[in-house]
TORDRENTI-460398 format. One record per residue (C-alpha): residue number from 1; residue in three letters; x, y, z. Coordinates in pm, whole numbers, plus 32768, in hexadecimal, padded with zeros to 4 digits. Layout:
N
<NUM 'ALA' <X Y Z>>
...
***
This chain:
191
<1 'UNK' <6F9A 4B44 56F8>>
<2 'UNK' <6F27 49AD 56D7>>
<3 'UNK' <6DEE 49B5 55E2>>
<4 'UNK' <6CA2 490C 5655>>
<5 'UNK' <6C52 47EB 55A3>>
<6 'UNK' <6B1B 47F8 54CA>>
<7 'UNK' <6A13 46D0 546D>>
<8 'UNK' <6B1B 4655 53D1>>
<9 'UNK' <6CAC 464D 5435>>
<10 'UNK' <6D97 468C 530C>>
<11 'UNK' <6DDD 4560 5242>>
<12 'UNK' <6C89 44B4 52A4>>
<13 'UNK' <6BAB 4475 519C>>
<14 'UNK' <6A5D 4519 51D5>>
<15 'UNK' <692D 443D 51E8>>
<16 'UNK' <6841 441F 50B0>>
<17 'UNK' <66F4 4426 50C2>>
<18 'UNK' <661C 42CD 50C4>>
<19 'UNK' <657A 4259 4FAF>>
<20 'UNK' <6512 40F0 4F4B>>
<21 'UNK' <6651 40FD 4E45>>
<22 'UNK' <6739 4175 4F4A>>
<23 'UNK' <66C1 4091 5031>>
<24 'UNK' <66D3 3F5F 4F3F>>
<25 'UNK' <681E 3FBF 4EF8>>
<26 'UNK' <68A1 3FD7 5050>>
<27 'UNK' <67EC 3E85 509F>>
<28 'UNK' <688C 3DB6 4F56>>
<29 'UNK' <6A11 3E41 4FCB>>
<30 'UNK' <69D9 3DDB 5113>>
<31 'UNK' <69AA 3C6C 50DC>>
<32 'UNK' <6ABF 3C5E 4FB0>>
<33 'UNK' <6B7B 3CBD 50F9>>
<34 'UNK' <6AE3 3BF7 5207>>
<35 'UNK' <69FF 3AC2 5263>>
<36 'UNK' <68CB 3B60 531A>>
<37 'UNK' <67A8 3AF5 53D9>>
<38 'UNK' <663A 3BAB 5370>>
<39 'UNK' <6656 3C5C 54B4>>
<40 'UNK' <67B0 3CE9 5477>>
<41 'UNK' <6755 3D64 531D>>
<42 'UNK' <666B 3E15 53BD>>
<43 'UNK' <672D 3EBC 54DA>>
<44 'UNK' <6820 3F28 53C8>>
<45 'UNK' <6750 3FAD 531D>>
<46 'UNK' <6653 406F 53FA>>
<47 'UNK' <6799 40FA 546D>>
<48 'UNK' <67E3 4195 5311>>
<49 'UNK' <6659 4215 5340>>
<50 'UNK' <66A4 42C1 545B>>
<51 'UNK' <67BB 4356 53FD>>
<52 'UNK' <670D 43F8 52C7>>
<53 'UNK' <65B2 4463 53A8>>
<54 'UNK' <66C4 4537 5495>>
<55 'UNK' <6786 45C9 535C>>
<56 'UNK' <6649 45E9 5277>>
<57 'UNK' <6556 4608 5326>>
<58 'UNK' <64BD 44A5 525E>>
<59 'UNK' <63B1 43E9 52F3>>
<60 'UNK' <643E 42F5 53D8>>
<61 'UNK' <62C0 41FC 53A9>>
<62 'UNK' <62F4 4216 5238>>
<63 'UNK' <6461 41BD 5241>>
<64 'UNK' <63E9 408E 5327>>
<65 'UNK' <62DF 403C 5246>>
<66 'UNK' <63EA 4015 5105>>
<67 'UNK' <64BE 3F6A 51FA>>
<68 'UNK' <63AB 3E52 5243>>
<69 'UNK' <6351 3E27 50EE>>
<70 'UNK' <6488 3E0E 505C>>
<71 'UNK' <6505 3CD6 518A>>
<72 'UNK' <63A1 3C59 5146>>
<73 'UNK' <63F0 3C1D 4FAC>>
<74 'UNK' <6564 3BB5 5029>>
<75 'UNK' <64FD 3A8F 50F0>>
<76 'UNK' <63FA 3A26 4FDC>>
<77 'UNK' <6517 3A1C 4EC6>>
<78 'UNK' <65B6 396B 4FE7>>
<79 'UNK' <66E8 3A6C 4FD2>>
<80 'UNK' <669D 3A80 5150>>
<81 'UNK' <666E 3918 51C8>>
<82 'UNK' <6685 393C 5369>>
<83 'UNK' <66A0 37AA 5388>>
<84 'UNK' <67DA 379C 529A>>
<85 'UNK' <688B 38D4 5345>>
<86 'UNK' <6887 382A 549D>>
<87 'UNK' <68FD 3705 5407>>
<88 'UNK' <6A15 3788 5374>>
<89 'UNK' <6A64 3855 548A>>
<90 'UNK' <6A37 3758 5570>>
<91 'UNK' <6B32 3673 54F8>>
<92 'UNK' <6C15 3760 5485>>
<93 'UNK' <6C24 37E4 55FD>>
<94 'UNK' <6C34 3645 5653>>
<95 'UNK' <6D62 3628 5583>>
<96 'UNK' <6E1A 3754 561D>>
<97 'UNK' <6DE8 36C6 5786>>
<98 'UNK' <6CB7 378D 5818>>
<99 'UNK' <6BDE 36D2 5915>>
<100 'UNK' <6A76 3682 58F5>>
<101 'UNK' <69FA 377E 59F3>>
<102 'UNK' <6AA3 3882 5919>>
<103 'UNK' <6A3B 381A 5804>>
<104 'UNK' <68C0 3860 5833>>
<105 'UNK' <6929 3998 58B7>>
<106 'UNK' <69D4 3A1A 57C2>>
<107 'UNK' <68CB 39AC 56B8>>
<108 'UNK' <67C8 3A3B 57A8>>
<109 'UNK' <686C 3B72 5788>>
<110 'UNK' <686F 3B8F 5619>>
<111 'UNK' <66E3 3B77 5645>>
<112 'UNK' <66C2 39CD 55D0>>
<113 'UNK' <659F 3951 5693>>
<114 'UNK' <658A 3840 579B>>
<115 'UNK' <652D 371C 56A4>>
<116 'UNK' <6651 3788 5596>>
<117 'UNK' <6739 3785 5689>>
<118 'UNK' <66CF 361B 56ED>>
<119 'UNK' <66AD 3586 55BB>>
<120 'UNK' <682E 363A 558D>>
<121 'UNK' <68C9 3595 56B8>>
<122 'UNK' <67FF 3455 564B>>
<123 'UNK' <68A6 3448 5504>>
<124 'UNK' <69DD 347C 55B5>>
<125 'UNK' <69B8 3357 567E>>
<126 'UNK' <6960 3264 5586>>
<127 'UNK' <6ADC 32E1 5483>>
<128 'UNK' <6BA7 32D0 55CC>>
<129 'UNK' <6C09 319A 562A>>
<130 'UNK' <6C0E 3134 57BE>>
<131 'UNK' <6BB0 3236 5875>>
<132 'UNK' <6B93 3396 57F2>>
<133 'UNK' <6BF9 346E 5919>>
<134 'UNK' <6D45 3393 5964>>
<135 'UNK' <6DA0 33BF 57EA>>
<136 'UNK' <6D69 3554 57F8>>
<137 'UNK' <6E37 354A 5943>>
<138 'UNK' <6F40 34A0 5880>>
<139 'UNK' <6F21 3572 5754>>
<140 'UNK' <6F34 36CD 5848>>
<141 'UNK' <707A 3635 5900>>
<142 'UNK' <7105 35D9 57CF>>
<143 'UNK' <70D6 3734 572B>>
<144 'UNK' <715C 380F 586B>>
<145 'UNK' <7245 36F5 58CE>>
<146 'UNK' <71E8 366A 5A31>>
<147 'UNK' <71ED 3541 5AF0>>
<148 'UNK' <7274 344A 5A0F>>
<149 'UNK' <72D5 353B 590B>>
<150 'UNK' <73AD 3624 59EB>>
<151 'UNK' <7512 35E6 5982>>
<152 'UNK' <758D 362A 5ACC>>
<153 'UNK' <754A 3682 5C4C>>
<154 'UNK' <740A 35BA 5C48>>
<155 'UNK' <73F3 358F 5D97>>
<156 'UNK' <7414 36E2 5E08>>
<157 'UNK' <733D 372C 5CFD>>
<158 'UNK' <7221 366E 5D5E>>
<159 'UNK' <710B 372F 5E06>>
<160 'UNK' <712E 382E 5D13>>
<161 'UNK' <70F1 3735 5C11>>
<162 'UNK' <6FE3 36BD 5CD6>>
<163 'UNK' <6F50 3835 5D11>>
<164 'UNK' <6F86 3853 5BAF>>
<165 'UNK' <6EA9 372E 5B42>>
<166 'UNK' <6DAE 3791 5C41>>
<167 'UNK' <6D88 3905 5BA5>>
<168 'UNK' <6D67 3882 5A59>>
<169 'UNK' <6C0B 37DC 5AFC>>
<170 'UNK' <6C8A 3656 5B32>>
<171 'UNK' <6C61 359C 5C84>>
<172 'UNK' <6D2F 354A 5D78>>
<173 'UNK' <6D50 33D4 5D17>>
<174 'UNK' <6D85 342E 5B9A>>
<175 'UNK' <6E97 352E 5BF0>>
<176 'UNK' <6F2A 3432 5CF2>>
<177 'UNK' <6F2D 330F 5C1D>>
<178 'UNK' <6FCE 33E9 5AE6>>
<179 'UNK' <70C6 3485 5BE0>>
<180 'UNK' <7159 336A 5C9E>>
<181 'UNK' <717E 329D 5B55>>
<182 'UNK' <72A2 320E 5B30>>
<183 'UNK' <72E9 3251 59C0>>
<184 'UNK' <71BB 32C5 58C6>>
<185 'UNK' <7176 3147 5859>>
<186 'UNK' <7147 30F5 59C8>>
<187 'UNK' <6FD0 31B4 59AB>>
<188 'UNK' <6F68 30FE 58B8>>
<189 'UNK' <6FBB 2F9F 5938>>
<190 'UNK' <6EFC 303C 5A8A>>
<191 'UNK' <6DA4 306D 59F2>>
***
């Protein structure tokens, strides 16, 4: 006969209950692991909260009380800085090819507000050279090998290459003009 799983299946770890120390804890290993927004910390966090309140029966306004005050003396020590996550992030996603569009999405997601994420994509602008969205197209067809960068069967290739760019969030003219390139030094010489 299968057995019925319990609160928790074997080989889980059961939840601990929330205090500030726990809480701290949790918060301090997560961003040895991981650059995080305010907002993020947060989500993570409250999640861990609400796990414990369904387990333990904790109070789920005390846990989000802790959970305030312990972001709140984060950002002051400026271990949470919002401005310098979407920075980071923002290039880093630059440098690996991802569009402007998805860009603010992403960092939207990850709860950075509206004027982060422009000051971000600002300070993008001003370390890329030419124009920023032609360079991230380049940098994307370079990295999954299209247009230009396609070893072979190019032109059969090509509106899947141009589908490709246009999922990833560029225009048509980008994706054209990085497509139809004769070799990768040809898009440069075309800005």
């Amino acid at each position: 006969m299968p057995s019925i799983p319990g609160p928790n299946p074997p080989g889980r770890r059961q939840q601990k209950p929330v205090t500030a120390q726990y809480l701290e804890n949790a918060a301090l290993y997560y961003l040895q692991r991981f650059a995080s927004s305010s907002a993020n910390l947060r989500r993570v966090l409250m999640g861990k909260v609400e796990r414990s309140a369904r387990a333990h029966g904790t109070d789920r306004a005390e846990g989000a009380a802790l959970v305030e005050a312990l972001i709140e003396r984060y950002q002051r020590s400026g271990l949470l800085d919002d401005k310098a996550y979407a920075e980071a992030k923002a290039a880093s996603l630059h440098r690996r090819g991802t569009s402007t569009r998805a860009i603010r999405e992403k960092l939207s997601l990850k709860g950075v507000g509206g004027d982060e994420i422009a000051a971000a994509l600002e300070s993008v602008d001003e370390e890329t050279p030419g124009d920023t969205e032609l360079a991230a197209a380049v940098a994307l067809a370079r990295r999954r090998r299209l247009g230009p960068f396609r070893r072979t069967g190019r032109e059969e290739h090509r509106e899947k290459d141009m589908a490709a760019l246009g999922r990833a969030g560029f225009g048509y003219q980008i994706a054209r003009k990085v497509v139809d390139a004769e070799d990768p030094e040809a898009i440069r010489t075309e800005e």
